[in-house]
N, CA, C and O atoms as CSV, one atom per row, in Angstrom:
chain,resi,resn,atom,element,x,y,z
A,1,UNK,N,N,122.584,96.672,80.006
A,1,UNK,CA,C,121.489,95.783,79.657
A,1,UNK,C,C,120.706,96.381,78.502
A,1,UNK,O,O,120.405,97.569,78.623
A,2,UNK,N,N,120.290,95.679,77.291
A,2,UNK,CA,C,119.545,96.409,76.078
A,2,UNK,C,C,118.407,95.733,77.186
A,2,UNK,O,O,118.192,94.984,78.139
A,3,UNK,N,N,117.747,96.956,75.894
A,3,UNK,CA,C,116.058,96.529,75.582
A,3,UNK,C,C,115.330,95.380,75.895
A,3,UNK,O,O,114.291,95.315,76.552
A,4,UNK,N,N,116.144,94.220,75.218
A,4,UNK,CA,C,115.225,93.034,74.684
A,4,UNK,C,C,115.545,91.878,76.300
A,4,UNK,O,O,114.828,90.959,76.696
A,5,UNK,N,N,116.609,92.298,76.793
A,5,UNK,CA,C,117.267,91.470,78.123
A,5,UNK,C,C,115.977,91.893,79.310
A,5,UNK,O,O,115.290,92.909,79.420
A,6,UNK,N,N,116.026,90.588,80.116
A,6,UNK,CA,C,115.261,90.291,81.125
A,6,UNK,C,C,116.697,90.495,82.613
A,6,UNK,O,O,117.878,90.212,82.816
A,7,UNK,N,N,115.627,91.107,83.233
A,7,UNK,CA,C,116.284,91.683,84.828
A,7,UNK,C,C,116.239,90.175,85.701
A,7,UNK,O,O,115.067,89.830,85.846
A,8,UNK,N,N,116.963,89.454,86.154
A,8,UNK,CA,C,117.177,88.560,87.012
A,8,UNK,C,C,117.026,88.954,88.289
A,8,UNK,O,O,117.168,90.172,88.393
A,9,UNK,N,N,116.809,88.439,89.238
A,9,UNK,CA,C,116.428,88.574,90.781
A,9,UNK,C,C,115.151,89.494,90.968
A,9,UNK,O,O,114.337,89.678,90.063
A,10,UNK,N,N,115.046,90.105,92.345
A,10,UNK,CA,C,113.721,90.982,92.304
A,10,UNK,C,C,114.067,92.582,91.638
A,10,UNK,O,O,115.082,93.251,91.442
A,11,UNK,N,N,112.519,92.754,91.417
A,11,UNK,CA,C,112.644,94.542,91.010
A,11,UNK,C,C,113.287,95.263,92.244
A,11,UNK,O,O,113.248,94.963,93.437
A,12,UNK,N,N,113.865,96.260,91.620
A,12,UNK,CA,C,114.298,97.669,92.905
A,12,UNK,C,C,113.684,98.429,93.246
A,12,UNK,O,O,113.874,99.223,94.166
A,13,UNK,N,N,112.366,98.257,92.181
A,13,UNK,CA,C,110.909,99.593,92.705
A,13,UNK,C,C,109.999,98.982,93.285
A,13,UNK,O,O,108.963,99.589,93.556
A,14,UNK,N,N,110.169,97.484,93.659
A,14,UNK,CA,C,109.293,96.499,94.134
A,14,UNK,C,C,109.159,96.953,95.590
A,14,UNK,O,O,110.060,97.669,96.025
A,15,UNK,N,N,108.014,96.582,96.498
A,15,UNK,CA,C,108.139,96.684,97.788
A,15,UNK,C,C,108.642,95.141,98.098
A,15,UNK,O,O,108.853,94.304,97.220
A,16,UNK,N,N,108.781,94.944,99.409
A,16,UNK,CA,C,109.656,93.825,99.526
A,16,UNK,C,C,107.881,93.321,100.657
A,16,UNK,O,O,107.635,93.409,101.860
A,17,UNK,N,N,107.151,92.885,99.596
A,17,UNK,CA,C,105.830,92.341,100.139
A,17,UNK,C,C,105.871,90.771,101.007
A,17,UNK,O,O,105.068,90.608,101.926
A,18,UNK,N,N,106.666,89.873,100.710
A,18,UNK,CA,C,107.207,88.797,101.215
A,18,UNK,C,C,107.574,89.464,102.574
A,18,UNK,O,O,106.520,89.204,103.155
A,19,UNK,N,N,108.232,90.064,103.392
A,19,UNK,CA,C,108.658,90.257,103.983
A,19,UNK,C,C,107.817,91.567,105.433
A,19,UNK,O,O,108.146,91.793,106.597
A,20,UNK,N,N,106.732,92.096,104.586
A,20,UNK,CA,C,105.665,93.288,105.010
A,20,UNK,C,C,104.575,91.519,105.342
A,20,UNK,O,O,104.087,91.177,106.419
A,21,UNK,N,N,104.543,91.147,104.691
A,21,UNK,CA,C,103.542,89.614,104.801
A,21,UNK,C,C,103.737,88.625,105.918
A,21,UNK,O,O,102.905,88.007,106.582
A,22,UNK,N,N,105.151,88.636,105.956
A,22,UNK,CA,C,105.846,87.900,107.128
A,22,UNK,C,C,105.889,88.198,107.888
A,22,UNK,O,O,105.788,87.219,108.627
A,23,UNK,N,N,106.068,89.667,108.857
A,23,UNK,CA,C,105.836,90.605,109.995
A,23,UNK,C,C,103.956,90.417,110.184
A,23,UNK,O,O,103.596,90.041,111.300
A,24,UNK,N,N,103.207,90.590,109.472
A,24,UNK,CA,C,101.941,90.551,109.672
A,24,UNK,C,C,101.042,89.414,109.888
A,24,UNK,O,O,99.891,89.381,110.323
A,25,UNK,N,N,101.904,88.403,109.446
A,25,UNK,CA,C,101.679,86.872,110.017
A,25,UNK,C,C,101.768,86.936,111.237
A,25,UNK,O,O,100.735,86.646,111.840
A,26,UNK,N,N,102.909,87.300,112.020
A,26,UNK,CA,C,103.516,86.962,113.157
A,26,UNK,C,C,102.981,87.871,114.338
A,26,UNK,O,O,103.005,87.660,115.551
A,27,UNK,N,N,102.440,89.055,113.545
A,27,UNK,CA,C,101.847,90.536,114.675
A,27,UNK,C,C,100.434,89.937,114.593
A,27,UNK,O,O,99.802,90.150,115.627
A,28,UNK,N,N,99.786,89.278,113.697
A,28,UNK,CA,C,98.582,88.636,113.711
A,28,UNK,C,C,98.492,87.849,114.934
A,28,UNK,O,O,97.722,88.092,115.863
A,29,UNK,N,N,99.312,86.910,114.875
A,29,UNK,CA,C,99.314,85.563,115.215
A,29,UNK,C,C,99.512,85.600,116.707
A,29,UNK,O,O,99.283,84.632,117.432
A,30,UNK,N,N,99.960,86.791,117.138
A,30,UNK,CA,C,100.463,87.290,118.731
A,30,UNK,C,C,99.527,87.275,119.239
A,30,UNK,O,O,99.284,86.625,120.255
A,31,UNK,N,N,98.544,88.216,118.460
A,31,UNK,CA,C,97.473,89.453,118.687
A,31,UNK,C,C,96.196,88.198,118.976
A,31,UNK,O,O,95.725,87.951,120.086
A,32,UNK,N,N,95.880,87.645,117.920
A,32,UNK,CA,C,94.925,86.910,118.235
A,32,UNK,C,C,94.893,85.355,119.370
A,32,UNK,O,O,93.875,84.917,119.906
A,33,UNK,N,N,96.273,84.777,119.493
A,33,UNK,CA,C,96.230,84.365,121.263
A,33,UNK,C,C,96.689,85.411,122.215
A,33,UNK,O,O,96.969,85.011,123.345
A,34,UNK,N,N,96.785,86.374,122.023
A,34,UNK,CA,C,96.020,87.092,123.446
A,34,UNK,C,C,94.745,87.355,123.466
A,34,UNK,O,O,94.279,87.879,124.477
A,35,UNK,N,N,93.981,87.076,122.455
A,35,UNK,CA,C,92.195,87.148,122.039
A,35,UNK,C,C,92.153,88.680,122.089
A,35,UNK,O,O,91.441,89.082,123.009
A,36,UNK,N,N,92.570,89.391,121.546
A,36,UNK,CA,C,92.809,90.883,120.819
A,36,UNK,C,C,92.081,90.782,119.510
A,36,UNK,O,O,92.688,90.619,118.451
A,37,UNK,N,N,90.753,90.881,119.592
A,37,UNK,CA,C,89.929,91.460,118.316
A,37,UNK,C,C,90.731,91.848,116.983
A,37,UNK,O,O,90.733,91.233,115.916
A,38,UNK,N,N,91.487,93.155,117.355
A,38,UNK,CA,C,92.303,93.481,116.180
A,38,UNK,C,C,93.185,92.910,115.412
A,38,UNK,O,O,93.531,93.382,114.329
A,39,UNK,N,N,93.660,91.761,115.943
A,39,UNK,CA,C,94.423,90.271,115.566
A,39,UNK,C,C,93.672,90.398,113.952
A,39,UNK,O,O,94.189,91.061,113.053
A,40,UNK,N,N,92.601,89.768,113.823
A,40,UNK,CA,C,92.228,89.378,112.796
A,40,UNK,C,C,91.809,90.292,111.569
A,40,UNK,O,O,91.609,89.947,110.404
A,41,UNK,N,N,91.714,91.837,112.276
A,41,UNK,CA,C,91.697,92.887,110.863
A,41,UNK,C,C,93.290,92.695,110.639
A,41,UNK,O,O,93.658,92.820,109.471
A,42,UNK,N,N,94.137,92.448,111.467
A,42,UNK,CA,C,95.509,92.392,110.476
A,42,UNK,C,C,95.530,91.507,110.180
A,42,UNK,O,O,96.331,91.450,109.246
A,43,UNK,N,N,94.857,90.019,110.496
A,43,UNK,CA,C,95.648,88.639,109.610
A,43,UNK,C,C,94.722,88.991,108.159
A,43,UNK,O,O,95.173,88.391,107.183
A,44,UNK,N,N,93.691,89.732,107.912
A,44,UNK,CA,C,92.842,90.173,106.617
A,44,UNK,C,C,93.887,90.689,105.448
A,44,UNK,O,O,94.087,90.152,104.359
A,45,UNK,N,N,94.530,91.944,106.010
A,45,UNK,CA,C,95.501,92.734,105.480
A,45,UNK,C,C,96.603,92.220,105.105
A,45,UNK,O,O,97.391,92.705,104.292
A,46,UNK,N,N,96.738,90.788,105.933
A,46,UNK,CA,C,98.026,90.073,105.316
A,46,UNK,C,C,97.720,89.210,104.407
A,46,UNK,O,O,98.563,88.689,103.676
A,47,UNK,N,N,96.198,88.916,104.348
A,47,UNK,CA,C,95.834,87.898,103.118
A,47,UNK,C,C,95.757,88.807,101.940
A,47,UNK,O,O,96.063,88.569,100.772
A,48,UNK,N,N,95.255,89.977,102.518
A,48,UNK,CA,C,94.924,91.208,100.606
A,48,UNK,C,C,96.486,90.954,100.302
A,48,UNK,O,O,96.643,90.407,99.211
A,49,UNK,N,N,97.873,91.263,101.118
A,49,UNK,CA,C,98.992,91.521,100.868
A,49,UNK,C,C,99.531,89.613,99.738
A,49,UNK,O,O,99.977,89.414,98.608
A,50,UNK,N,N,99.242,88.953,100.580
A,50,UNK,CA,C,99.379,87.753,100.077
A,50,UNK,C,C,98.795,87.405,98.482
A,50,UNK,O,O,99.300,86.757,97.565
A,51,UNK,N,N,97.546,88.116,98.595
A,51,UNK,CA,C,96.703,88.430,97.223
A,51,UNK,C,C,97.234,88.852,96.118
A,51,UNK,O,O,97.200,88.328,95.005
A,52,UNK,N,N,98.024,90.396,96.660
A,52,UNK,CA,C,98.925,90.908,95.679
A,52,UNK,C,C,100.096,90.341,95.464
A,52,UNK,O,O,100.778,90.684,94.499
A,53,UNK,N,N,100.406,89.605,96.136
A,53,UNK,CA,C,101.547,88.902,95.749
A,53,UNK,C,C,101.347,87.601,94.695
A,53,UNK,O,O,102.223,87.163,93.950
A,54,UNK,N,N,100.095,87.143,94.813
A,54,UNK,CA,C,99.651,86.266,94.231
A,54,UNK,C,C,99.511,87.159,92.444
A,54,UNK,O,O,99.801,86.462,91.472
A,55,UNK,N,N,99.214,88.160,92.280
A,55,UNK,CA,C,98.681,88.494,91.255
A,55,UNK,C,C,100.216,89.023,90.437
A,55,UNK,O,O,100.551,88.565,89.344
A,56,UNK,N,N,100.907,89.900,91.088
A,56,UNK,CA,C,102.163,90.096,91.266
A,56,UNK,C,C,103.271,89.011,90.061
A,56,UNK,O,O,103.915,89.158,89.023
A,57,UNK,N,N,102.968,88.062,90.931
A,57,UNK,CA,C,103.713,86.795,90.063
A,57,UNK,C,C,103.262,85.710,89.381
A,57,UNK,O,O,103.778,84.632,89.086
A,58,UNK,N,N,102.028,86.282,89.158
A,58,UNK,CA,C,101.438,85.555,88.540
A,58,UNK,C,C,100.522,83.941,89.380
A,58,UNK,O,O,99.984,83.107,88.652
A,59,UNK,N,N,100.522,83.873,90.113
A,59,UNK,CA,C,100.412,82.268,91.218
A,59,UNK,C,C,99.060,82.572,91.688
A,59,UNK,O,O,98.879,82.853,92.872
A,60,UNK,N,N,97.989,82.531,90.752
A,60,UNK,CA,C,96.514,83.208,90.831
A,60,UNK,C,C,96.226,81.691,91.905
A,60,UNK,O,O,95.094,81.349,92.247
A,61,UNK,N,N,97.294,81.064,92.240
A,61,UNK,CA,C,96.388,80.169,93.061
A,61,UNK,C,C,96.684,80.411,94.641
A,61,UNK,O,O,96.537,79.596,95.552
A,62,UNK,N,N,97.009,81.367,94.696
A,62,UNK,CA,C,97.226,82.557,96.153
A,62,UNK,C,C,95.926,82.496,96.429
A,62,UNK,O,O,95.491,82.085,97.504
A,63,UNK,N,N,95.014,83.019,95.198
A,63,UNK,CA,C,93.634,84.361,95.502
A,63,UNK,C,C,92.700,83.396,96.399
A,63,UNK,O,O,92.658,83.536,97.622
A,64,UNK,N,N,92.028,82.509,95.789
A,64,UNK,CA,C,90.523,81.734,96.284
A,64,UNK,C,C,91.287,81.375,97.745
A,64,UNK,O,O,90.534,81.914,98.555
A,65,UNK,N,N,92.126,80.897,98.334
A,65,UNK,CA,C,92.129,80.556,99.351
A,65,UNK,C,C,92.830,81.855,100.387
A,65,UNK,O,O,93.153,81.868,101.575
A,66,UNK,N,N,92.856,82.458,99.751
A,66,UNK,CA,C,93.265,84.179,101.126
A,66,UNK,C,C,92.047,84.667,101.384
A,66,UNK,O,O,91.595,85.010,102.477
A,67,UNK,N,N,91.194,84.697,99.643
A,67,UNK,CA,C,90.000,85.502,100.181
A,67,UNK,C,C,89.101,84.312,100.640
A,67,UNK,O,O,88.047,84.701,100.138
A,68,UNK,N,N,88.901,83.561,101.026
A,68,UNK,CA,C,87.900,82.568,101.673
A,68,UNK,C,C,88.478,82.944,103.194
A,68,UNK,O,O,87.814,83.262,104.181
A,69,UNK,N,N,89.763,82.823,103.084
A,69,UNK,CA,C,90.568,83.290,104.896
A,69,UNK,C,C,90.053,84.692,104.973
A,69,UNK,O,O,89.622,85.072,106.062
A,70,UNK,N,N,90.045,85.398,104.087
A,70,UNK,CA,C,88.864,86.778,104.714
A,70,UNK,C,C,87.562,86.759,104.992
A,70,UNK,O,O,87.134,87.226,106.048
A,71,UNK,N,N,87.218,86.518,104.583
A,71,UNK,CA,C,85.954,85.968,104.766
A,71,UNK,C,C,85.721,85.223,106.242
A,71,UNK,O,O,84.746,85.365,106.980
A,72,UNK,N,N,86.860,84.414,106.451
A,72,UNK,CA,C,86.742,83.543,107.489
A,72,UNK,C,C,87.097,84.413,109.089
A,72,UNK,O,O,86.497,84.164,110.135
A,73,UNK,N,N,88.174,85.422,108.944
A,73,UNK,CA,C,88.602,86.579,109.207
A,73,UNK,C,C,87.716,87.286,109.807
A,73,UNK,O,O,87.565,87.339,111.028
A,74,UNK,N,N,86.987,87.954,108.858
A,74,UNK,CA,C,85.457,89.243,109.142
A,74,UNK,C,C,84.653,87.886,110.006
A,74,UNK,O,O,85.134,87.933,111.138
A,75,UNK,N,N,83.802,86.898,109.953
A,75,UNK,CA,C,82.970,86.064,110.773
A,75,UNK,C,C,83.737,85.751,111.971
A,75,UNK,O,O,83.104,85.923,113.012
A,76,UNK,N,N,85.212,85.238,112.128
A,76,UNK,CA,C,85.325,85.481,113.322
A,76,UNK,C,C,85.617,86.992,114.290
A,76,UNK,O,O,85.570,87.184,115.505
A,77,UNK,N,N,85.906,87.841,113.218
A,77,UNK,CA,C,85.855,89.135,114.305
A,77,UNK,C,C,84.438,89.520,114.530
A,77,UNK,O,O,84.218,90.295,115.461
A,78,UNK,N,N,83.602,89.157,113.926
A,78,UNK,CA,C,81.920,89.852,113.879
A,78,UNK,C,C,81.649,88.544,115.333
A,78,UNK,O,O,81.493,89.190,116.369
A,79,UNK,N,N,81.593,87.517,115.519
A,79,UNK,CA,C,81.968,86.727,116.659
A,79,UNK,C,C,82.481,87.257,117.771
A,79,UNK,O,O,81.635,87.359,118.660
A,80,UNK,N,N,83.469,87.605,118.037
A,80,UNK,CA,C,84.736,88.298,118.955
A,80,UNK,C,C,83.698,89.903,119.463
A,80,UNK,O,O,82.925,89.989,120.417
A,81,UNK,N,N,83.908,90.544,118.860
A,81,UNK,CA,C,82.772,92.109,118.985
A,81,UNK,C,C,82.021,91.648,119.870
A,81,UNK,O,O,82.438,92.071,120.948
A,82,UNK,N,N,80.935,90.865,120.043
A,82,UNK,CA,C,79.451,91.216,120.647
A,82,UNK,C,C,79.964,90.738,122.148
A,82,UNK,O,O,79.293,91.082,123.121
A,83,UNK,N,N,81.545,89.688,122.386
A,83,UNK,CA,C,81.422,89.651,123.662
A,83,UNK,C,C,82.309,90.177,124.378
A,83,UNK,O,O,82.391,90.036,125.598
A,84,UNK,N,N,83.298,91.046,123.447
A,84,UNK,CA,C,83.610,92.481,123.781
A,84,UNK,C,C,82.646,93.360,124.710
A,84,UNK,O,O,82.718,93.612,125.913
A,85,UNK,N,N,81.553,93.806,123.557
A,85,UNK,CA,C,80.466,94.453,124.376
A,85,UNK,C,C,79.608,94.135,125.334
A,85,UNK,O,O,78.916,94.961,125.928
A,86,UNK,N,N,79.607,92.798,125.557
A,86,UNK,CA,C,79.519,92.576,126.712
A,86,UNK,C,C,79.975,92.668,128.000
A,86,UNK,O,O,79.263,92.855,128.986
A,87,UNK,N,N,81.235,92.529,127.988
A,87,UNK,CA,C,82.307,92.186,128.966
A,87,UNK,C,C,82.710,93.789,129.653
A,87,UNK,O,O,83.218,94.211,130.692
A,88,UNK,N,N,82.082,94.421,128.239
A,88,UNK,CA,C,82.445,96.067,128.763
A,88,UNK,C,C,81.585,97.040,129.472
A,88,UNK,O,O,81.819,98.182,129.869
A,89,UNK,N,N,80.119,96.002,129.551
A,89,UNK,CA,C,79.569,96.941,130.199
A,89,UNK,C,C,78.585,96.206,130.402
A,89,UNK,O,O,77.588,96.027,129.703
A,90,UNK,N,N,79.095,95.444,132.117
A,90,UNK,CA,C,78.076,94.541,132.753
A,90,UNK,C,C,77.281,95.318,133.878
A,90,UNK,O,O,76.995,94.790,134.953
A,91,UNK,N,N,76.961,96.568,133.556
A,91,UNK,CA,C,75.847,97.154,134.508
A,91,UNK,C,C,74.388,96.794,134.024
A,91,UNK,O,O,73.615,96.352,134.874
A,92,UNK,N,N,74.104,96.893,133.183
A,92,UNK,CA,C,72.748,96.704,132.801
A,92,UNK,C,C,72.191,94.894,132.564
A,92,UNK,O,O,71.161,94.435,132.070
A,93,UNK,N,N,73.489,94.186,133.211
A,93,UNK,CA,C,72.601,92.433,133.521
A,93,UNK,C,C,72.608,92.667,134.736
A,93,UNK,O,O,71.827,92.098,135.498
A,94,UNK,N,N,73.705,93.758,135.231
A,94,UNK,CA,C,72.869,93.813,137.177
A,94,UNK,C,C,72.094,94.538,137.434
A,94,UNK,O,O,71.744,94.528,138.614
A,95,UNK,N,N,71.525,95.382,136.643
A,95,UNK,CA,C,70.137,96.198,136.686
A,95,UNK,C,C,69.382,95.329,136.443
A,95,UNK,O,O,68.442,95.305,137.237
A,96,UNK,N,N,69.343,94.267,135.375
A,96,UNK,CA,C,68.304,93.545,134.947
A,96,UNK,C,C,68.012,91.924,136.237
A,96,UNK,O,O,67.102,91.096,136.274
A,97,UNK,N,N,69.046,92.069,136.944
A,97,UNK,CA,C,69.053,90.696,137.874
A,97,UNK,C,C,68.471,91.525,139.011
A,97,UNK,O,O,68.145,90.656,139.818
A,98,UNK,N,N,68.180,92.602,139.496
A,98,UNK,CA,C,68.148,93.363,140.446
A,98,UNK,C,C,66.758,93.939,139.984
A,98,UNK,O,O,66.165,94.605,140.833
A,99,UNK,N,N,66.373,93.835,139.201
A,99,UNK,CA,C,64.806,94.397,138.858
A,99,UNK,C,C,64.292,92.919,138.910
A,99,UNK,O,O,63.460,92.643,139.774
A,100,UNK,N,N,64.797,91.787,137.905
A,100,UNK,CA,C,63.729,90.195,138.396
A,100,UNK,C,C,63.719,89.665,139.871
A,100,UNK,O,O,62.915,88.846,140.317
A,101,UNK,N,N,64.888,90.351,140.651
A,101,UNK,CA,C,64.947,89.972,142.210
A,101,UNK,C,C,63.613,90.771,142.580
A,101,UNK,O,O,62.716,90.006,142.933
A,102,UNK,N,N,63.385,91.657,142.584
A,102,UNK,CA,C,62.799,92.713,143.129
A,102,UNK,C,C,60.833,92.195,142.492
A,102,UNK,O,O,59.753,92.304,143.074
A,103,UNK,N,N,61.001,91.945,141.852
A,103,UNK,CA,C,59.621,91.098,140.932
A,103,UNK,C,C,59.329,90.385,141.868
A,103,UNK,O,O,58.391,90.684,142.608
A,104,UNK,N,N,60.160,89.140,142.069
A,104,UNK,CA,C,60.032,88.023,142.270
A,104,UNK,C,C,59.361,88.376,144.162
A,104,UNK,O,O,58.438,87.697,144.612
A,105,UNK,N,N,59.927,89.321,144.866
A,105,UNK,CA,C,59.712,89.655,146.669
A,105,UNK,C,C,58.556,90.042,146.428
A,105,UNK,O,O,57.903,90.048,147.472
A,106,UNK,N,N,57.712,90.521,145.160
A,106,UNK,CA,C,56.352,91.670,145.519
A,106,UNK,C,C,55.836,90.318,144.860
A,106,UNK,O,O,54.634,90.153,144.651
């Protein structure tokens, strides 16, 4: 191949991102109907991946709608968290139901 000739099919130093994108769809997609928090930091990682792929080949019309899905991503995991922490440590609403019981007899 000279100089001036164009390489047909994909690069060989390329990562095979289509395919790292496609596994992370699907490990996402598991993760978050079992309502696994961490679901959605990977469906994030598959939109940055999707991103670069977008930039990659040029198809800048990847970007605005992955990163709006991040965006959408971080608000529902910031959602998901607080009733995590709830669920993990229901001693202190039975301290708190057990102190207004205790109000309420005196």
């Amino acid at each position: 191949m000279g100089a001036g000739s164009t390489q047909k099919g994909p690069r060989k130093d390329m990562l095979h991102l289509d395919y790292i994108s496609c596994l992370l769809t699907i490990l996402s997609t598991i993760l978050i109907g079992k309502r696994l928090w961490y679901g959605w930091i990977i469906a994030a990682l598959n939109s940055l991946v999707i991103c670069v792929i977008g930039v990659q080949t040029a198809q800048y019309g990847f970007l605005p709608g992955n990163l709006l899905c991040i965006v959408l991503y971080a608000h529902n995991l910031s959602n998901w968290r607080p009733g995590i922490q709830k669920q993990a440590d229901p001693v202190p609403s039975l301290n708190d139901n057990r102190e207004a019981a205790e109000e309420s007899i005196s």
